[in-house]
C-alpha positions as a Markdown table, in Angstrom:
| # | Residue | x | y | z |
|---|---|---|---|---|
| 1 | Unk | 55.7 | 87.7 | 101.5 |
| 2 | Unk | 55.0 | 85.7 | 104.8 |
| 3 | Unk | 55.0 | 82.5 | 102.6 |
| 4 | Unk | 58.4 | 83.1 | 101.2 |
| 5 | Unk | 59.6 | 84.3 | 104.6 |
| 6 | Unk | 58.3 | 80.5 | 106.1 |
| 7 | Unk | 59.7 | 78.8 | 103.2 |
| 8 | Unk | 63.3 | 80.9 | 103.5 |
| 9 | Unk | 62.7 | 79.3 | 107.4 |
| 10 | Unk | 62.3 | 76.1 | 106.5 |
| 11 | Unk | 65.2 | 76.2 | 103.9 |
| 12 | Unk | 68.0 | 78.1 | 105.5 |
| 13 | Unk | 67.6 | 78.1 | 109.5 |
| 14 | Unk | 65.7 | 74.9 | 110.1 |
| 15 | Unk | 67.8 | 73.3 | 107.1 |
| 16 | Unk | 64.5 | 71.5 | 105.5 |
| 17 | Unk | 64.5 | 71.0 | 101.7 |
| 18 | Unk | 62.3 | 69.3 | 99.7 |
| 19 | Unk | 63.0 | 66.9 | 97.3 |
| 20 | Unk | 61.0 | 68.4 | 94.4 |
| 21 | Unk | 62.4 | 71.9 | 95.0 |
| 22 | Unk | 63.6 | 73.6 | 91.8 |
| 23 | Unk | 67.0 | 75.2 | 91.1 |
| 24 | Unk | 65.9 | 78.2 | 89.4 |
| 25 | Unk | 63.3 | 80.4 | 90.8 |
| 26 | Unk | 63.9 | 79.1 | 94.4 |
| 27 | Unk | 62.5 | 81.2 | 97.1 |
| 28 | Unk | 65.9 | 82.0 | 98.9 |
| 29 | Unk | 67.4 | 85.4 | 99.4 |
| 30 | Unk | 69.8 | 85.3 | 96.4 |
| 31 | Unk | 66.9 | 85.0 | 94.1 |
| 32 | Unk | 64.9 | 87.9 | 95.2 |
| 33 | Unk | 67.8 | 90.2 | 95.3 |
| 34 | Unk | 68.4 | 88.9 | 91.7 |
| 35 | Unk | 64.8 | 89.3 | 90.7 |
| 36 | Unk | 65.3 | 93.1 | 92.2 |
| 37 | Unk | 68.2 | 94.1 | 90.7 |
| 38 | Unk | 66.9 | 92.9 | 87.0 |
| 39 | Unk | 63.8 | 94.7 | 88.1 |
| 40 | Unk | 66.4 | 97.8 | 88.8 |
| 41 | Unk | 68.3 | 97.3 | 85.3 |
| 42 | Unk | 65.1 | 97.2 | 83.3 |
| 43 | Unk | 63.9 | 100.0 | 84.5 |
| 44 | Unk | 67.2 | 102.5 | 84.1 |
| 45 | Unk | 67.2 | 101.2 | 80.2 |
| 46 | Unk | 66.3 | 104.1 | 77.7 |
| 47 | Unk | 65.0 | 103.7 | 73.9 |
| 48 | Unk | 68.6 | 105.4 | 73.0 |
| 49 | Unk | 71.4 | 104.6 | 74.8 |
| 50 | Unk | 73.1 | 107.9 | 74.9 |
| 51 | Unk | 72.3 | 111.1 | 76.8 |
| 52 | Unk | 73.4 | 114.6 | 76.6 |
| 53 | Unk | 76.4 | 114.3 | 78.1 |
| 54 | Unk | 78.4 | 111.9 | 76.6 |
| 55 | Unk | 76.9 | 113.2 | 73.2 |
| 56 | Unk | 79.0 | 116.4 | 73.9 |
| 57 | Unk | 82.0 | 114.7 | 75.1 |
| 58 | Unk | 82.0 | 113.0 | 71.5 |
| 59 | Unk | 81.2 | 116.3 | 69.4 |
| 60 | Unk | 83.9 | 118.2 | 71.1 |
| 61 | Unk | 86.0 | 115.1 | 70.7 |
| 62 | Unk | 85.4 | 114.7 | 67.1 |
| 63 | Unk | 85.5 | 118.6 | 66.7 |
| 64 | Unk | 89.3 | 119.4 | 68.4 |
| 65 | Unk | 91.3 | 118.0 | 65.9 |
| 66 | Unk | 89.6 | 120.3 | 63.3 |
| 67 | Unk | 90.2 | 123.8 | 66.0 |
| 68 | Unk | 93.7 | 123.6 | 64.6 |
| 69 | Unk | 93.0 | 123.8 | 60.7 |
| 70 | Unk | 90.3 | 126.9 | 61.7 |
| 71 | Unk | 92.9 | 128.6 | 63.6 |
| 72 | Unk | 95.3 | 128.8 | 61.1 |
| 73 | Unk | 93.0 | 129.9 | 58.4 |
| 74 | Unk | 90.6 | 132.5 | 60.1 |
| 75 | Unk | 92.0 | 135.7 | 61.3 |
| 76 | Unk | 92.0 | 135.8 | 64.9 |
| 77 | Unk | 89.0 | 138.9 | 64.9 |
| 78 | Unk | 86.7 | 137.0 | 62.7 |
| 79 | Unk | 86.8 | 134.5 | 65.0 |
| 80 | Unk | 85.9 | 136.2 | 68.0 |
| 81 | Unk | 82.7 | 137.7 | 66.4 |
| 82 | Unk | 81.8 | 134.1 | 65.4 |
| 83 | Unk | 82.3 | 133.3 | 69.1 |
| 84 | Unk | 80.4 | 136.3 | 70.7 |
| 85 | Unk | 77.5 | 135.3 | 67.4 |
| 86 | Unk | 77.4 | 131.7 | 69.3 |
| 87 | Unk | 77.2 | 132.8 | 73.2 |
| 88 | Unk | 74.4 | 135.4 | 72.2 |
């Protein structure tokens, strides 16, 4: 870390660059902030890219439409005992 803090120096406050000094991969601040925040993304990536949250936001999505056609064709007492069935 001290050699990348004399070389950041050398770069950005005493405004010395070397001729051979490559673009990408330079040891300025941008760089190591980007190198961190890759770091960052990488490591908040999951195998699947869904969690239980959003997986209930689409089933209830998907399932509301469909509340209208049970409604009409279950009386409103069976219902309720297939409701109490679920919460118990």
């Amino acid at each position: 870390m001290t050699d990348h803090n004399q070389q950041f120096d050398q770069k950005w406050i005493q405004n010395k660059q070397s001729r051979d000094e490559l673009i990408l991969g330079s040891n300025d601040a941008c760089s190591l902030i980007d190198l961190g925040s890759s770091f960052l993304v990488v490591r908040q990536m999951r195998i699947v890219p869904i969690d239980k949250p959003a997986l209930l936001t689409l089933a209830l999505a998907a399932a509301s439409p469909m509340m209208f056609v049970v409604l009409l064709t279950m009386p409103v007492e069976q219902l309720i005992q297939l409701v109490l069935k679920m919460l118990v």
